[in-house]
LUMZANU-212843 format. One record per residue (C-alpha): residue number from 1; residue in one letter; x, y, z. Coordinates in pm, whole numbers, plus 50000, padded with zeros to 5 digits. Example, Ala and Ser with C-alpha at 12.3 -4.5 7.8 and 13.67 -1.06 7.14 Angstrom:
<pts>
<1,"A",<51230,49550,50780>>
<2,"S",<51367,49894,50714>>
</pts>
This chain:
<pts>
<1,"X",<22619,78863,71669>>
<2,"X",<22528,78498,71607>>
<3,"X",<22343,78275,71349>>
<4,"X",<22023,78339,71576>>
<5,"X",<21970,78700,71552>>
<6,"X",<22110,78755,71951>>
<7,"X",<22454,78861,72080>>
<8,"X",<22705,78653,72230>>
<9,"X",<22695,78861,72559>>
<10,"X",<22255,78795,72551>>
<11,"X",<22289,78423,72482>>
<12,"X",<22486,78392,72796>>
<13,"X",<22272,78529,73009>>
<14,"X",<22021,78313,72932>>
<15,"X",<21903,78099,73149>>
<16,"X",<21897,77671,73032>>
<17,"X",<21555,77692,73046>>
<18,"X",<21494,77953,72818>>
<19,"X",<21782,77837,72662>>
<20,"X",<21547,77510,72544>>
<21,"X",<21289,77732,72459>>
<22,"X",<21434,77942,72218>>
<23,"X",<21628,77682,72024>>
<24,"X",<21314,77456,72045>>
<25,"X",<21151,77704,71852>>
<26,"X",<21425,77706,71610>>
<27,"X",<21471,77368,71522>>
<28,"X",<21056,77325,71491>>
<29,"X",<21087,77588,71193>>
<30,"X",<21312,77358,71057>>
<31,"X",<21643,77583,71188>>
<32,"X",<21856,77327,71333>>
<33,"X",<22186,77420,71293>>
<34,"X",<22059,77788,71391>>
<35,"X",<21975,77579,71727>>
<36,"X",<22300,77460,71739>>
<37,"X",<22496,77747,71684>>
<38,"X",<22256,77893,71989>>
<39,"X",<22378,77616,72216>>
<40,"X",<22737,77605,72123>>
<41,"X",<22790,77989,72187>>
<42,"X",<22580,77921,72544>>
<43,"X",<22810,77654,72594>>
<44,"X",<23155,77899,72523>>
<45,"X",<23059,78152,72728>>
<46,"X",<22952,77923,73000>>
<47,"X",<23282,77670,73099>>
<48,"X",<23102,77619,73451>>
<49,"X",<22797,77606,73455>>
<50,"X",<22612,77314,73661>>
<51,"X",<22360,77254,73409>>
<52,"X",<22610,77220,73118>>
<53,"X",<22584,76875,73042>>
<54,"X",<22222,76935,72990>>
<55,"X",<22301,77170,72706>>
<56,"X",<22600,76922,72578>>
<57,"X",<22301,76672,72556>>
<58,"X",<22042,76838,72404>>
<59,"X",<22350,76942,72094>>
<60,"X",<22413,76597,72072>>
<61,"X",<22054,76553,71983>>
<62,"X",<22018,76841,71719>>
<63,"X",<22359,76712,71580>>
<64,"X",<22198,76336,71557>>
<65,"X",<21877,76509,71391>>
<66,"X",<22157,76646,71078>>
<67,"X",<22273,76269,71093>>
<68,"X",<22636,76395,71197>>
<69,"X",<22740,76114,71446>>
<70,"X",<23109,76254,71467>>
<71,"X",<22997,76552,71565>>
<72,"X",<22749,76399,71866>>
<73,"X",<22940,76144,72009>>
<74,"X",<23240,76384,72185>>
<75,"X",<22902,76596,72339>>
<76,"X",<22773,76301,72464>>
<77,"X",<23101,76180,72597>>
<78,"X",<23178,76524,72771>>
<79,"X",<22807,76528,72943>>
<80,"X",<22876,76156,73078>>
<81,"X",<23212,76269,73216>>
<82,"X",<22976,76566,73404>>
<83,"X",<22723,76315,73433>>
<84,"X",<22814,75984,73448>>
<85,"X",<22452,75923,73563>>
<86,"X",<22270,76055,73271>>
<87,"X",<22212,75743,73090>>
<88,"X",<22013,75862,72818>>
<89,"X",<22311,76017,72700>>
<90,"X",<22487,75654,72708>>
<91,"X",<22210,75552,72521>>
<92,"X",<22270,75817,72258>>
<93,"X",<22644,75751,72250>>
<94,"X",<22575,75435,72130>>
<95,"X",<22317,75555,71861>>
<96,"X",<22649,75794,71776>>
<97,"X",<22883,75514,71729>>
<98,"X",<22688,75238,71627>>
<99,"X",<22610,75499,71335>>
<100,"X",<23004,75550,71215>>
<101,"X",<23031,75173,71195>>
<102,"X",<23143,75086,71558>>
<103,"X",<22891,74847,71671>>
<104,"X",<23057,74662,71930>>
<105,"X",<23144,74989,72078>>
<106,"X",<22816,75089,72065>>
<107,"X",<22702,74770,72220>>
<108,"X",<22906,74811,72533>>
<109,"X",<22769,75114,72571>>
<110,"X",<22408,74970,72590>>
<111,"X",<22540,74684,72813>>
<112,"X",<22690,74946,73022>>
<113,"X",<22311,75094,73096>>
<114,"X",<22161,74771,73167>>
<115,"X",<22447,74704,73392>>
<116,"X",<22427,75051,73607>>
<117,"X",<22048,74979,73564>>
<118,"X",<22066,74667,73750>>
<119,"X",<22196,74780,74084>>
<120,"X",<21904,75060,74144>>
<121,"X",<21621,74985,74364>>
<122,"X",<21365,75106,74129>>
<123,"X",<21516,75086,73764>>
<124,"X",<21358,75303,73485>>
<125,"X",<21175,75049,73250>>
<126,"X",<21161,75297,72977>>
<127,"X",<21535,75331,72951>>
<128,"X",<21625,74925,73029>>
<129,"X",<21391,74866,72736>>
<130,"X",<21524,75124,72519>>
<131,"X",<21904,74904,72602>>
<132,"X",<21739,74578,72521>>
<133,"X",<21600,74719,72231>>
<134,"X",<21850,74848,72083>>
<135,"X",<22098,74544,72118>>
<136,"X",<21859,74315,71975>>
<137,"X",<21800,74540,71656>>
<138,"X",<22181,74627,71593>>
<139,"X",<22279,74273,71702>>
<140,"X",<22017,74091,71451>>
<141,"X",<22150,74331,71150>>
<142,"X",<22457,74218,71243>>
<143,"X",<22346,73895,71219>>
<144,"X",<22454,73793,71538>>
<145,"X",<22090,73635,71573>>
<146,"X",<22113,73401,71916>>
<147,"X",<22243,73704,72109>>
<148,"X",<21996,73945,71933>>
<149,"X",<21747,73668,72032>>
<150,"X",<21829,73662,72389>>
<151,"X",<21787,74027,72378>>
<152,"X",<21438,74009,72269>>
<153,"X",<21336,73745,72498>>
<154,"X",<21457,74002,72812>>
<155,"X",<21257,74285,72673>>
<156,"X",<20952,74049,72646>>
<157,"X",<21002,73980,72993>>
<158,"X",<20991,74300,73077>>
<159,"X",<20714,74380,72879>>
<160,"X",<20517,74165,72696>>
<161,"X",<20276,74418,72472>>
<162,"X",<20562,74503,72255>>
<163,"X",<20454,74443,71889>>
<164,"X",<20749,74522,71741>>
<165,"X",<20943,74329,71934>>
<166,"X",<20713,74029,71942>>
<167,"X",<20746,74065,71509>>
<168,"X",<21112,74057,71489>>
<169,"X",<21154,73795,71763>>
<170,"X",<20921,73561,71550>>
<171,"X",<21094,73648,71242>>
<172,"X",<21448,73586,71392>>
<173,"X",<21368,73222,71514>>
<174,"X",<21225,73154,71150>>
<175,"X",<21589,73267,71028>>
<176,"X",<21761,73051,71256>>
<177,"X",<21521,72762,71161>>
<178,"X",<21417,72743,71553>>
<179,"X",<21156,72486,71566>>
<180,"X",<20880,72513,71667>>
<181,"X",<20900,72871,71618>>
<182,"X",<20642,72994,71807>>
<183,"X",<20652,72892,72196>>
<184,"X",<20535,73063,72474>>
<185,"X",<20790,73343,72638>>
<186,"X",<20690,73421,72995>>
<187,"X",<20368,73590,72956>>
<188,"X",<20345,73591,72591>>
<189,"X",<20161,73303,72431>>
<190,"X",<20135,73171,72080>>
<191,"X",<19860,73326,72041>>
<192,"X",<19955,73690,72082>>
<193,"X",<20304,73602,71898>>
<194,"X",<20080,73475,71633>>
<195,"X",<19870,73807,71638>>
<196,"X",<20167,73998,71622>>
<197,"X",<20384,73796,71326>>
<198,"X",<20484,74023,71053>>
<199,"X",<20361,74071,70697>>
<200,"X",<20660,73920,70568>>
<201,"X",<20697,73596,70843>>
<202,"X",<20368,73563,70801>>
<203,"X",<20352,73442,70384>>
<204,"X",<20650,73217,70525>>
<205,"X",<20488,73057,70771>>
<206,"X",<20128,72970,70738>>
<207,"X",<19953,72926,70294>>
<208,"X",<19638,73037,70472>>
<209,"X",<19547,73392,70291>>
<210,"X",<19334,73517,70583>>
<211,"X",<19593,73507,70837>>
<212,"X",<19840,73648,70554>>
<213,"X",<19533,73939,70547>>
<214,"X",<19526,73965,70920>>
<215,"X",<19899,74065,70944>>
<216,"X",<19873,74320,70669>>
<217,"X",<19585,74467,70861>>
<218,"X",<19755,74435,71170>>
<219,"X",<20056,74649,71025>>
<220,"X",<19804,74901,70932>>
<221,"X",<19666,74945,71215>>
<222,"X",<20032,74974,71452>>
<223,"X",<20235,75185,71190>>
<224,"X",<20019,75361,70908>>
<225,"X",<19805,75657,70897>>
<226,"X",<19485,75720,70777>>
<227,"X",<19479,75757,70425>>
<228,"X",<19440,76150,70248>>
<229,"X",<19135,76221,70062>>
<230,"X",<19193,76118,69705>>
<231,"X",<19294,76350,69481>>
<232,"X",<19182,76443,69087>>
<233,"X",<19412,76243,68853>>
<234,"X",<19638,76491,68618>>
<235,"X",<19513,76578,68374>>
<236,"X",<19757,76521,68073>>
<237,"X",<19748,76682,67754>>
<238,"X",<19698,76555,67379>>
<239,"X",<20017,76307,67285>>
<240,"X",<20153,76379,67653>>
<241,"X",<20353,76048,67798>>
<242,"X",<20239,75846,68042>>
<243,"X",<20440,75931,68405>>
<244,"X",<20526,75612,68602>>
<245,"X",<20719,75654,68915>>
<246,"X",<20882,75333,69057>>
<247,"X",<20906,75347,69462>>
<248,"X",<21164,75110,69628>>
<249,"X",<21475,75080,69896>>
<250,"X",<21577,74759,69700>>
<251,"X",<21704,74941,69345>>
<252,"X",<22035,74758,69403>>
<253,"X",<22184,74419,69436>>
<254,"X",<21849,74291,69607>>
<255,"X",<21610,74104,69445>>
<256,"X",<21364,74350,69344>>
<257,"X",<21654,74562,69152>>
<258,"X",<21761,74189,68957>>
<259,"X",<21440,74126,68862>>
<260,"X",<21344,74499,68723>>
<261,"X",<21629,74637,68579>>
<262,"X",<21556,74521,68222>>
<263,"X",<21238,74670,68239>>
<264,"X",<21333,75024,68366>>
<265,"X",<21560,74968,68044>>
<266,"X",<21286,74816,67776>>
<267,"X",<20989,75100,67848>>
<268,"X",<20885,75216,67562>>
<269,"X",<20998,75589,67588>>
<270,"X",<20755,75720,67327>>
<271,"X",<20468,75684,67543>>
<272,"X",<20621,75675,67916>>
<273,"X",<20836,75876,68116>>
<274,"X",<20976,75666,68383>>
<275,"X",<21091,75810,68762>>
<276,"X",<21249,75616,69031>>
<277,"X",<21153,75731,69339>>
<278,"X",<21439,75604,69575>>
<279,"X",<21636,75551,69911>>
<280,"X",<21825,75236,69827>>
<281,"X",<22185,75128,69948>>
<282,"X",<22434,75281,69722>>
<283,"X",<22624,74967,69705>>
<284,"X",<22865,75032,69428>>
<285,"X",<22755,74763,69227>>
<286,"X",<22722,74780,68823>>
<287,"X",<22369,74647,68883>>
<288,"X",<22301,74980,69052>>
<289,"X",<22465,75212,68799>>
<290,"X",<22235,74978,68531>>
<291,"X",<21933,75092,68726>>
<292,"X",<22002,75475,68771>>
<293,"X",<22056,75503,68446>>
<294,"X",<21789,75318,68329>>
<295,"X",<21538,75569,68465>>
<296,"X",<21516,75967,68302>>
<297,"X",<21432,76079,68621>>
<298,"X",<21581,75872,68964>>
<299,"X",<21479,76106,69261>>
<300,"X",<21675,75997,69567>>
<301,"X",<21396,76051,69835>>
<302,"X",<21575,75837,70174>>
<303,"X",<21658,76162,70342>>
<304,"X",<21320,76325,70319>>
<305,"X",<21021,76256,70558>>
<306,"X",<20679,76038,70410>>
<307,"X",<20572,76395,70346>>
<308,"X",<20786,76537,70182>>
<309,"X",<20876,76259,69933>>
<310,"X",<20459,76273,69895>>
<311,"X",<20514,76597,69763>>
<312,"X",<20815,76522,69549>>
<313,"X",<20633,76291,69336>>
<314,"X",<20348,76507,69355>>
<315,"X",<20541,76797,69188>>
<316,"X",<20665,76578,68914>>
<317,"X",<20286,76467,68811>>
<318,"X",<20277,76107,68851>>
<319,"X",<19997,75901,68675>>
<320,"X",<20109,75555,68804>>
<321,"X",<20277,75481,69098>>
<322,"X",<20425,75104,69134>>
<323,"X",<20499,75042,69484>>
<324,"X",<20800,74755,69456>>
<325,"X",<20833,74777,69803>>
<326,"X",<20534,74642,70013>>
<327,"X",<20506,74595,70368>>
<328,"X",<20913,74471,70389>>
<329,"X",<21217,74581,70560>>
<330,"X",<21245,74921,70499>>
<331,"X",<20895,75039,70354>>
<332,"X",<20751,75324,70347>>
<333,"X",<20356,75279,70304>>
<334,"X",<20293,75628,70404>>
<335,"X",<20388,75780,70111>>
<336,"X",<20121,75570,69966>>
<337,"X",<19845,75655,70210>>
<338,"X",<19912,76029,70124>>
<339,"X",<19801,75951,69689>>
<340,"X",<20044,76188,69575>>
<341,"X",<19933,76362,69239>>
<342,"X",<19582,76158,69282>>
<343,"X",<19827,75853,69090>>
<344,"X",<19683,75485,69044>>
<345,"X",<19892,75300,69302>>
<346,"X",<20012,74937,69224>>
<347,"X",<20182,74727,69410>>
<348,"X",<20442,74489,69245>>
<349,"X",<20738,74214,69299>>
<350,"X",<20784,74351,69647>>
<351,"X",<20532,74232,69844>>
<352,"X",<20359,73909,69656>>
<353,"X",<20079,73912,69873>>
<354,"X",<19806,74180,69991>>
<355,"X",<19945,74503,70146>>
<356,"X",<19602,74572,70261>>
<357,"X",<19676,74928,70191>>
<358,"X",<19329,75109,70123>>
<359,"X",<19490,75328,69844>>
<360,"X",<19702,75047,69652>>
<361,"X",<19396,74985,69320>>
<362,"X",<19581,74717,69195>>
<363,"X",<19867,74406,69223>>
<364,"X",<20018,74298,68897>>
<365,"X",<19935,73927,68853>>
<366,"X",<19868,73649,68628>>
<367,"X",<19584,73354,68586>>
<368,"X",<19836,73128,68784>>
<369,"X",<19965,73314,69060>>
<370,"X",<19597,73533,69188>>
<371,"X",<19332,73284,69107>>
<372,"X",<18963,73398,69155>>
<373,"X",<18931,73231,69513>>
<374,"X",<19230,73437,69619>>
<375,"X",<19013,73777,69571>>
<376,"X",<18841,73800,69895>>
<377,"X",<19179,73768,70073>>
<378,"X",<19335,74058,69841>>
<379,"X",<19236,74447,69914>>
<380,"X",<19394,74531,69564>>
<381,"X",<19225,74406,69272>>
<382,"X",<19439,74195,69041>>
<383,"X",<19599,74350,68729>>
<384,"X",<19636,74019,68552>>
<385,"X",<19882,74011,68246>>
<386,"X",<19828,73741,68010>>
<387,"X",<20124,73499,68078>>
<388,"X",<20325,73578,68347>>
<389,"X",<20305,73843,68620>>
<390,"X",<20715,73839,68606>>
<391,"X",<21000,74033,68459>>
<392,"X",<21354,73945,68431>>
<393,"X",<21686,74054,68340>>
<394,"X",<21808,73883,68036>>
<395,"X",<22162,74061,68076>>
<396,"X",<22187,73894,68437>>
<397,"X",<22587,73841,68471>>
<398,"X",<22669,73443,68495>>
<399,"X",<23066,73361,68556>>
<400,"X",<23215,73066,68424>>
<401,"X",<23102,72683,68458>>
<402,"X",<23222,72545,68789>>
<403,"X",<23252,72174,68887>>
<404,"X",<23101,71961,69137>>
<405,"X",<23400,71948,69291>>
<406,"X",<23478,72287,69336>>
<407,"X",<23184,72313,69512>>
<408,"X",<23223,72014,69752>>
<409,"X",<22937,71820,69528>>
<410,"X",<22962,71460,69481>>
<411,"X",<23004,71393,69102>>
<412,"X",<22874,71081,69096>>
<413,"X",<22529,71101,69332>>
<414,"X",<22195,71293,69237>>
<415,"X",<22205,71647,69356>>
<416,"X",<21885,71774,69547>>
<417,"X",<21926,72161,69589>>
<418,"X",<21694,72404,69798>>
<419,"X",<21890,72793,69765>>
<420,"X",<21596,72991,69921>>
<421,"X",<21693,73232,70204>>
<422,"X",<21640,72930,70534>>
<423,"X",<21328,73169,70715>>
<424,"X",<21135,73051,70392>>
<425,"X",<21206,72659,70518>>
<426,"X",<20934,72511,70762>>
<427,"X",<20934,72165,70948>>
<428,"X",<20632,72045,70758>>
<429,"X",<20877,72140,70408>>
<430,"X",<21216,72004,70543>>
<431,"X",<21030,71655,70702>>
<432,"X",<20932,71590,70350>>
<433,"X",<21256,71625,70213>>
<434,"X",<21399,71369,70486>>
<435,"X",<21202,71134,70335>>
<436,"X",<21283,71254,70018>>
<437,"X",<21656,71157,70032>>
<438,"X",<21552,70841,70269>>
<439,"X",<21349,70758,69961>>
<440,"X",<21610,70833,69747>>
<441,"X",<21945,70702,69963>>
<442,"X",<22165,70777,69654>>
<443,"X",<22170,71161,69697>>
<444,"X",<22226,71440,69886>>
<445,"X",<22082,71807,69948>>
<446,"X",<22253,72095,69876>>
<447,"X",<22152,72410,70104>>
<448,"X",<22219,72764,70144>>
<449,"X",<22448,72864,70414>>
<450,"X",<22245,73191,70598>>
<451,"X",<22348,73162,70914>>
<452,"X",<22535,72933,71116>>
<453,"X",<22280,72864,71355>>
<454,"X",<21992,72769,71105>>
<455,"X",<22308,72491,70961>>
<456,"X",<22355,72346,71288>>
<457,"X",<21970,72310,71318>>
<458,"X",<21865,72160,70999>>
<459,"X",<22170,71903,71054>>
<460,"X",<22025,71844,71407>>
<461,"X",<21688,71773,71200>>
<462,"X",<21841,71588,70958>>
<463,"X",<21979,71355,71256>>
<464,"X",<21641,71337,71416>>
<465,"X",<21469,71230,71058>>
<466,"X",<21712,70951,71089>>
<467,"X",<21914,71108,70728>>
<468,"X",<22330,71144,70795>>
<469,"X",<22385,71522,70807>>
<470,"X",<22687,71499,70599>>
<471,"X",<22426,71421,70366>>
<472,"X",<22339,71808,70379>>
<473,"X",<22576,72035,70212>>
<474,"X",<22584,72403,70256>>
<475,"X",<22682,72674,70000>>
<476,"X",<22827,72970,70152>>
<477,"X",<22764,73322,70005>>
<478,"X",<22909,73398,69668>>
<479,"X",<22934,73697,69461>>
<480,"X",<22653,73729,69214>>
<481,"X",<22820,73617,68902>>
<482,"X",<22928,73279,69083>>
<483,"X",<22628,73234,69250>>
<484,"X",<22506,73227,68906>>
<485,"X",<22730,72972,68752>>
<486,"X",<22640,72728,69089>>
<487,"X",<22296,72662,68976>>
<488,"X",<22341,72475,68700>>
<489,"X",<22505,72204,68885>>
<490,"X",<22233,72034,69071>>
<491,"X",<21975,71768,68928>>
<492,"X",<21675,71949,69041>>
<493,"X",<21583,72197,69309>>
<494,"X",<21336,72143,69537>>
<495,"X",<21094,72448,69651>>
<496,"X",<20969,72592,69946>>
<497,"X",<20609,72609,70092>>
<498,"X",<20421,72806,70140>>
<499,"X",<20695,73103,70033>>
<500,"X",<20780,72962,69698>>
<501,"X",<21077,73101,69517>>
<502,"X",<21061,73412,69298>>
<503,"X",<21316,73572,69187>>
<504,"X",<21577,73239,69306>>
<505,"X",<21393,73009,69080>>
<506,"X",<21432,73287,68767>>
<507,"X",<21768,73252,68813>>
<508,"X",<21734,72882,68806>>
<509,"X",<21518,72828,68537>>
<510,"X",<21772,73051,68332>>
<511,"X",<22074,72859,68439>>
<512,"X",<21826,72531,68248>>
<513,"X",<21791,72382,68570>>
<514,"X",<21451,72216,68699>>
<515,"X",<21253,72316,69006>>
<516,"X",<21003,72111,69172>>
<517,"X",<20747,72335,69341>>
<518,"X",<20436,72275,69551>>
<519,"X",<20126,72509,69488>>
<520,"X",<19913,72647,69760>>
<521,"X",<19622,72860,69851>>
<522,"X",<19822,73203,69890>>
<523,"X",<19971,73446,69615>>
<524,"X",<20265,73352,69705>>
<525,"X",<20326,72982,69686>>
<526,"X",<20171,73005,69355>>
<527,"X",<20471,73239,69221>>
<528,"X",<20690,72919,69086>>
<529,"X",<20457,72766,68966>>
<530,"X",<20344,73058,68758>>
<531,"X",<20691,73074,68642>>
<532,"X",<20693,72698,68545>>
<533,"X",<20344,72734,68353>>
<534,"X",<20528,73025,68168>>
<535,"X",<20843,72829,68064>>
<536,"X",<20666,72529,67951>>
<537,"X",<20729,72269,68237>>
<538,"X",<20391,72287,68373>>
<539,"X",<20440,71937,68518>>
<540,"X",<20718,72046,68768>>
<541,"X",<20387,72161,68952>>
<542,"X",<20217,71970,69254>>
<543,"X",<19945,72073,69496>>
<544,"X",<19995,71903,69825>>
<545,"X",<20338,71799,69999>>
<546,"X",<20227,71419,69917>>
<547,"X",<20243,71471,69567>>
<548,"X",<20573,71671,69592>>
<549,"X",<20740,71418,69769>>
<550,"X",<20613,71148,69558>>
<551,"X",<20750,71352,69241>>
<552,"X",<21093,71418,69405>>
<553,"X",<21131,71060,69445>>
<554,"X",<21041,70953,69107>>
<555,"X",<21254,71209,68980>>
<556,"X",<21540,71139,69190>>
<557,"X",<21520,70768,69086>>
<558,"X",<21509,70861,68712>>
<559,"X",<21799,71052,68612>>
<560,"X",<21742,71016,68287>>
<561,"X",<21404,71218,68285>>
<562,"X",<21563,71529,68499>>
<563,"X",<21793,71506,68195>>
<564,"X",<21511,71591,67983>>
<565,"X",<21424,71852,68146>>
<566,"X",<21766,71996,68139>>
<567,"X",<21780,71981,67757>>
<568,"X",<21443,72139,67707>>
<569,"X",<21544,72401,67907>>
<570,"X",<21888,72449,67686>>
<571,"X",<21729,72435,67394>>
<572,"X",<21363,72595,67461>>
<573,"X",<21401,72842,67755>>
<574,"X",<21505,73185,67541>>
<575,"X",<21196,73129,67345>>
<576,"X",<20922,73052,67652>>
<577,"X",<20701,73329,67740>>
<578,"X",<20901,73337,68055>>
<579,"X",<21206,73510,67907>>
<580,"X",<21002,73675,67625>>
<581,"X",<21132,74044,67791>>
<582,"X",<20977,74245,67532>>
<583,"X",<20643,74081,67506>>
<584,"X",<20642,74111,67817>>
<585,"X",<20713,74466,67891>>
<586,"X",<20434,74567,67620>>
<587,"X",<20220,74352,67774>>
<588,"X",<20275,74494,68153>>
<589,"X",<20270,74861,67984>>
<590,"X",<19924,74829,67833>>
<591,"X",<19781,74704,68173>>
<592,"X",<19895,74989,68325>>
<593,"X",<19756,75202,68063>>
<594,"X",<19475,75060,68112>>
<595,"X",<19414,75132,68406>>
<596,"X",<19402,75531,68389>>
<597,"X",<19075,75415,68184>>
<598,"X",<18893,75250,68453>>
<599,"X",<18714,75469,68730>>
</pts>
């Protein structure tokens, strides 16, 4: 007898559709390799049958639903070979490999359906689509961005109401610092590319807080569910600790996981218990050993559904929930929309601008960063703190000093530097800084490398600004420690607007270099300059690109005074409310206290 309750001699004689039926019902009750076992004994006892590479399929599938791509990709290799027509099964092939690491394998076999696509009279749209699709997504987290580009730009063509699409096609041309990023594409205009911008693109592209509130709506309304009916708080007892659950992807080397892990360490264990509620990247890295064992309870959550995690961190009686995550790659708002435990919902560092998620109460703030003309732009209501909204890590790792010279610096010119990720750079931003070093023709500007499309572009710009591109020098990735020890070499570092640096110009500040930031309109190009106020260099602040630039160029002119700055930052920064880790952590635990006070 098998797994599913039926002999081997009545599972033959079944026919494939009943076949279906049975193991459909199976793997709904949540019996999949039950399902399995009822195909692969169909499968043994029928070598011949027609139909079999319908069967081999459909095993494939249940074997992708366990994740087990080994398994899959020989049944969807043997129902090609019956088959060669069925291309879903290509499709799923390279799903199968592109899953154990192979992705130009899996690419060809995406190529290989558009190609066998092409030469029908009537091809299926669905499946093209699902080809083009799937090469621009594995392509562009390969970071092979013009290909993954081209990709989109076909499916587009195709068909042009693809949100999804439309987002990560913006988003990609930001990365490659394709200027002007939004033109039309066949039947898609600016307008509906506009419309259809992501959360994230969106606080890089336009310091205008409504549109940054459209997108977040916009998300909503393509990818979350309605929220559950709220809940009854828990109802702790006399002397009981406070329950916070953390809920992120990026508790690892990712920005979110550098800026926090201090924090996770410093709660005050007396009154909190502190979860992490998780499906980051195991990446190996000491930063996320720090943060599992900074936590006394991490619940790895990536391999259950929004439902089930709900539940989860229902079961463990959560009274605040601080969403790190957002609306980024990766997140997971249902969870949120579902209350568990009837929790107070926050969002934090993740997302520094409005979610828009009805059951977030609160963002964690400051005076600076979520000023009162920001609140009708901001569904959650700001949970100020009473110097700066940000944590850090005081026990950041920092390798040893390196020279100019190692790092292909001139030793002897003034050293612009701009290290945020090149989406965050826009052509109003890098036009000023043209005239910045044509202003200042002693110096250069030093740049991260992302990709090596955005370099060739920006030196292209440079060239059309009328500024030598050897005058911009790119930085290639380094390990964390190094990257460290790199930014104390420049004079001054220039920001970005309207996405400001956040967790970049922590790093810099604590390596006693100066940033030069420009404050806007939006939570998010306020966040340096919140950092500046908090470190006591509240003149590093401007409000308009004209004053920025007029700054720079003083600055750049005056050695002497970026000097200054440099030595207040050596000798004041440990003491500056910025890196004041404990104060701060009491201060960001008695917020949320408070909070389970209000209504």
């Amino acid at each position: 007898m098998s797994e599913h309750g039926l002999m081997s001699t009545e599972v033959s004689k079944l026919s494939l559709t009943d076949l279906m039926a049975q193991a459909g019902v199976l793997s709904q009750q949540g019996q999949v390799a039950a399902a399995i076992a009822l195909y692969r004994t169909w499968l043994a006892a029928r070598p011949a049958d027609p139909l079999r590479y319908v069967a081999l399929f459909n095993l494939g599938v249940l074997h992708g639903l366990l994740q087990q791509p080994q398994e899959a990709e020989p049944l969807y290799r043997e129902a090609l070979r019956l088959q060669p027509a069925l291309m879903q099964a290509r499709l799923n092939l390279g799903h199968a490999l592109e899953n154990q690491g192979q992705l130009d394998a899996a690419v060809a076999q995406w190529q290989q359906v558009l190609a066998e696509l092409a030469v029908l009279p009537q091809p299926d749209v669905t499946l093209q689509l699902h080809a083009l699709n799937n090469l621009a997504r594995a392509l562009e987290s390969a970071k092979r961005y013009d290909e993954a580009e081209a990709y989109m730009a076909r499916s587009l063509q195709v068909e042009p109401e693809q949100s999804a699409v439309l987002q990560h096609y913006v988003h990609i041309r930001q990365k490659q610092c394709k200027w002007p990023v939004y033109q039309p594409i066949g039947e898609v205009t600016v307008n509906r590319q506009l419309l259809s911008t992501s959360a994230l693109a969106m606080l890089a592209a336009y310091d205008d807080p409504a549109l940054q509130l459209l997108a977040a709506r916009q998300f909503l309304h393509e990818k979350v569910q309605a929220p559950a009916p709220r809940k009854p708080r828990r109802v702790r007892q006399p002397g009981e600790r406070i329950r916070i659950g953390y809920l992120s992807g990026d508790l690892c080397m990712h920005a979110v996981g550098l800026l926090t892990v201090e924090l996770f360490e410093l709660h005050d264990r007396e009154k909190f218990e502190v979860f992490g509620f998780c499906w980051s990247k195991d990446d190996g890295s000491p930063l996320r050993e720090r943060i599992i064992k900074a936590f006394d309870h991490h619940v790895r959550i990536g391999h259950l559904s929004d439902e089930q995690a709900a539940q989860v961190i229902e079961a463990c009686g959560i009274d605040i929930l601080v969403d790190l995550q957002g609306l980024t790659s990766g997140a997971r708002p249902n969870i949120l929309m579902q209350r568990p435990a009837g929790a107070v919902q926050i969002s934090y560092l993740g997302l520094p601008g409005t979610s828009a998620l009805p059951t977030v109460d609160y963002i964690v703030a400051d005076d600076f960063v979520f000023p009162p003309e920001l609140e009708p732009f901001m569904t959650e209501k700001p949970l100020r703190l009473p110097r700066c909204y940000q944590v850090s890590d005081r026990k950041r790792d920092v390798g040893p000093p390196l020279t100019r010279a190692a790092c292909g610096l001139p030793e002897d010119r003034f050293v612009f530097a701009a290290f945020n990720n090149n989406y965050k750079i826009t052509p109003e931003v890098f036009a000023t800084w043209m005239r910045i070093l044509t202003q200042v023709p002693d110096s250069v500007l030093w740049l991260m490398a992302d990709n090596r499309w955005s370099e060739q572009n920006l030196r292209d710009q440079a060239q059309s600004h009328g500024v030598d591109p050897a005058r911009l020098i790119f930085a290639g990735r380094a390990f964390p420690a190094e990257y460290m020890a790199r930014l104390a070499l420049p004079d001054l570092f220039l920001d970005t607007l309207p996405y400001n640096a956040g967790t970049t110009a922590n790093d810099i500040l604590w390596m006693g270099t100066p940033i030069l930031t420009c404050s806007g309109r939006t939570y998010i190009s306020r966040m340096c300059g919140s950092l500046l106020t908090a470190v006591g260099l509240p003149d590093l602040i401007t409000f308009s690109l004209e004053a920025y630039e007029r700054k720079a160029v003083q600055l750049g002119k005056n050695p002497k005074r970026v000097a200054s700055y440099k030595r207040y930052l050596a000798e004041q920064r440990l003491g500056s409310d910025l890196f004041d880790m404990q104060q701060l952590t009491l201060e960001l635990e008695h917020a949320l206290s408070d909070t389970l006070q209000r209504p």
